[in-house]
C-alpha positions in Angstrom: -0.6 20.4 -18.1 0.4 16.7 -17.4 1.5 16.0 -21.2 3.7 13.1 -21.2 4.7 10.2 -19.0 7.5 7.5 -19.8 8.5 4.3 -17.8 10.3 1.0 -17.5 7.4 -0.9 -15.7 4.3 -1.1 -17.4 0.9 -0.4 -15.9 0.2 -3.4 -14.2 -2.4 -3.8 -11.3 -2.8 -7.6 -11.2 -0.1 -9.1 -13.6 3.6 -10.3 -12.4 6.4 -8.8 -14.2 10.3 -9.9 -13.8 12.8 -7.3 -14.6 16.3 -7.6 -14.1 19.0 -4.7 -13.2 21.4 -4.3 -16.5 24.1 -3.3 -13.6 25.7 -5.9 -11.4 24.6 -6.8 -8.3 26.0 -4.9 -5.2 25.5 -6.0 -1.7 26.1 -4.8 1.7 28.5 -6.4 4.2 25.8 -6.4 6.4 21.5 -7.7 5.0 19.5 -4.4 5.5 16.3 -4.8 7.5 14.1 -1.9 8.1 11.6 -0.1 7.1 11.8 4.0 6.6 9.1 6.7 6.5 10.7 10.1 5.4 9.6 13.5 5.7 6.2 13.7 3.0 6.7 17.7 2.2 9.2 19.0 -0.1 9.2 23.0 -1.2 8.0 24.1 -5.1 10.6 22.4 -7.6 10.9 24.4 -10.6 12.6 22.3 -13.0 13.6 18.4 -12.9 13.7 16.9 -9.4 14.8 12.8 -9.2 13.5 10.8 -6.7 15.1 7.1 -5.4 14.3 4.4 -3.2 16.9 1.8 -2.9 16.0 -1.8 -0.9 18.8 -5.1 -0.6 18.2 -8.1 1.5 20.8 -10.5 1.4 20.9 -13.8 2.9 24.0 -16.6 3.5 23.1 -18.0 6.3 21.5 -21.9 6.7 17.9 -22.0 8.7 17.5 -17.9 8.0 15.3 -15.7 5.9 16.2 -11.9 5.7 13.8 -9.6 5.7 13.9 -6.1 4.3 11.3 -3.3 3.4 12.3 0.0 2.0 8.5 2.3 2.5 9.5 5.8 0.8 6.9 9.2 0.4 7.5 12.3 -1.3 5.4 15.1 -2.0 6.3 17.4 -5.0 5.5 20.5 -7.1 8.2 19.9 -9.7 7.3 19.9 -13.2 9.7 17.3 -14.3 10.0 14.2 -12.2 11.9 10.8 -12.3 11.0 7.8 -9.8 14.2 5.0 -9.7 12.7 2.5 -7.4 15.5 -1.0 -7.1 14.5 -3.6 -5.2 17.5 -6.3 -4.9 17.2 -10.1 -2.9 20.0 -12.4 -2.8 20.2 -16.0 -1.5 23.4 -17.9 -1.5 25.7 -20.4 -0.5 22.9 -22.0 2.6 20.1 -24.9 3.0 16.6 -23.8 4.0 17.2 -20.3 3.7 15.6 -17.4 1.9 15.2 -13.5 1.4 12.3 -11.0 1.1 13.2 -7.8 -0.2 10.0 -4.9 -1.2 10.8 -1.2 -1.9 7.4 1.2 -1.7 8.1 4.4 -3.2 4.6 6.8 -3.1 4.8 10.6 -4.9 2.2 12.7 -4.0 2.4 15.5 -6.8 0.7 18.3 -8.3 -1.0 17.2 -11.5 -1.0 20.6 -13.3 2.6 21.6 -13.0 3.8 18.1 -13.8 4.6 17.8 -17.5 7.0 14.9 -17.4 6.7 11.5 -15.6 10.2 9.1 -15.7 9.4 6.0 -14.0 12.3 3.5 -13.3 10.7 0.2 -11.4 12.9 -3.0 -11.0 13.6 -6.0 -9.3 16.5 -8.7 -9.3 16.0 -11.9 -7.3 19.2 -13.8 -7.2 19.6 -17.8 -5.7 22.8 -19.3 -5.9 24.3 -22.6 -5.0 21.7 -23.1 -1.9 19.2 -25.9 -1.3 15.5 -25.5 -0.1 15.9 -22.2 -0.6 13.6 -18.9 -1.4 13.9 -15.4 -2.8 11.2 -12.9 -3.4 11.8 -9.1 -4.4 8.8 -6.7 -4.8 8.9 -3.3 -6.0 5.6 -0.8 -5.8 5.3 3.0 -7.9 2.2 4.6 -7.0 1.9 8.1 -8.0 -1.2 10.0 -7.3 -1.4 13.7 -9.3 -4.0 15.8 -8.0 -5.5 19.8 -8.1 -3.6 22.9 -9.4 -1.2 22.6 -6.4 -1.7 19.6 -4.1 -1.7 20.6 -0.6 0.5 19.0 2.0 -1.1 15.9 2.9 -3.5 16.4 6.3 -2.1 14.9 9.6 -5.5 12.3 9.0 -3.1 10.6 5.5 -0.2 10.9 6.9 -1.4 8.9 9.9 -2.9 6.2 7.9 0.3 5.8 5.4 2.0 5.5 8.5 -0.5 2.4 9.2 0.5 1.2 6.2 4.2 1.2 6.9 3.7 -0.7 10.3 1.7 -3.1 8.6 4.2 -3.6 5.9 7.1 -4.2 8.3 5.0 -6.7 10.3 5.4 -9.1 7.1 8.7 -10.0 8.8 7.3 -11.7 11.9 4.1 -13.1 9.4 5.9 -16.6 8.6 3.5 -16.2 5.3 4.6 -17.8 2.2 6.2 -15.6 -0.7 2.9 -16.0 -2.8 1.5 -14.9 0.4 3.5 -11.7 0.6 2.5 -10.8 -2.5 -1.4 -11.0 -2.2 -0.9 -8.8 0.9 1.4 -6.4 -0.4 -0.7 -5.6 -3.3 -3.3 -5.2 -0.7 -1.3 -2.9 1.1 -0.4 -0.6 -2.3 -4.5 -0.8 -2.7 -4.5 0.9 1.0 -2.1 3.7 -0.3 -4.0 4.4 -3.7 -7.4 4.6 -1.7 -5.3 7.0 1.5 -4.2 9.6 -1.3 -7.6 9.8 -3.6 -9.6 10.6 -0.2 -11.9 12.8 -1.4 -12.9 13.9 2.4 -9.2 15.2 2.4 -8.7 16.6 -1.0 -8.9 20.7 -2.2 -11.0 21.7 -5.4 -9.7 20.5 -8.6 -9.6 23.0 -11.5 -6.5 22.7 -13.3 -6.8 21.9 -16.5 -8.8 18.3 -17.9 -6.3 16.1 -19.3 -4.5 12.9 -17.9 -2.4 10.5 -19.9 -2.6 7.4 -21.1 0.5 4.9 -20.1 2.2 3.1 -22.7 5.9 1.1 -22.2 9.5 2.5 -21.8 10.0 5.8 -23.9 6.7 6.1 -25.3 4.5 9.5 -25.2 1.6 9.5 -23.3 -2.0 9.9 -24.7 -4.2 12.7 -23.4 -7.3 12.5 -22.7 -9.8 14.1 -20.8 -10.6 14.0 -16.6 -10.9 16.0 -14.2 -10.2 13.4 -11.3 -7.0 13.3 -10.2 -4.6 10.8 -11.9 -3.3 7.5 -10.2 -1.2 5.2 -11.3 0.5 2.1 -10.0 3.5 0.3 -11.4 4.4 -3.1 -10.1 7.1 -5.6 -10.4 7.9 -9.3 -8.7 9.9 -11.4 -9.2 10.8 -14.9 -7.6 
């Protein structure tokens, strides 16, 4: 039974949060630029199981934006799960420069083993001494918790997430405007709610009817009842 979930983001499909790291900002020598799609299946977790996805773009250079997109997927059967999803972007020391930085991370879980959510979602857009300059960092939770013991995902999802990756690490060559980036990322985290709530693709549901409610950081969930599977999206940008 899916009795409590807890997180730093709150539930927000449409709003813009900013949220900054409490730790210092760390850097590569080098501005990451690619995209990742890992391996969606993991075995039965019986006990706590902590998943992160990590994204830093980092740009210094005059006439330049960097461009990095971190796309993360997980599938899970633990009963205690935490999601620690940092999306860093830092511009500095450059004229008519910028960075883009955006950190998907997607669990695919099984709604009645689950009994505690931890979600950890945030962003830290840095701009120092540049002119004309630009710095966006996005950072997308989307958890979708459905059936007694969700079944790998079908070859059909996994293609289509795929689609979505492809898509999201087009945004590079897109020359669209941060605002821009934004409206089509949240289209794109739209695109992964509706690929894991296929009901053409999903197994009988008869695990027990309760979902929770979200509130903010370290506050008990509310049941109530459903027997659809629970979705959820957590969302932070910041400029």
């Amino acid at each position: 039974m899916l009795s409590r979930i807890k997180g730093s983001a709150k539930r927000a499909w449409f709003g813009v949060a900013a949220l900054a790291l409490a730790a210092p900002l760390t850097m590569p020598a080098a501005a990451s630029a690619s995209t990742t799609f890992q391996n969606p299946f993991n075995s039965r977790y019986p006990q706590a199981v902590t998943y992160t996805n990590s994204d830093n773009a980092l740009s210094l250079l005059s006439g330049r934006t960097d461009f990095s997109a971190k796309f993360q997927l997980d599938q899970s059967s633990a009963s205690d799960i935490t999601l620690d999803n940092k999306v860093n972007a830092f511009t500095a020391l450059c004229h008519d420069c910028g960075t883009v930085a955006i950190g998907f991370q997607v669990l695919y879980v099984a709604k009645a083993d689950l009994t505690t959510l931890n979600t950890n979602n945030t962003v830290n857009a840095t701009v120092s001494s540049c002119v004309r300059c630009t710095n966006l960092a996005e950072a997308y939770i989307i958890v979708v918790a459905d059936g007694p013991q969700s079944p790998p995902l079908t070859d059909a999802q996994l293609q289509d997430l795929k689609q979505v990756q492809t898509e999201l690490e087009a945004l590079r060559y897109s020359h669209d405007s941060d605002s821009e980036i934004v409206t089509q990322t949240t289209t794109l985290a739209g695109d992964v709610k509706s690929i894991l709530t296929d009901p053409s693709t999903a197994g009988p549901d008869v695990s027990p009817a309760v979902t929770p409610a979200i509130n903010g950081a370290n506050s008990n969930g509310t049941l109530t009842g459903t027997n659809q599977p629970i979705v959820d999206m957590f969302r932070s940008v910041k400029y």
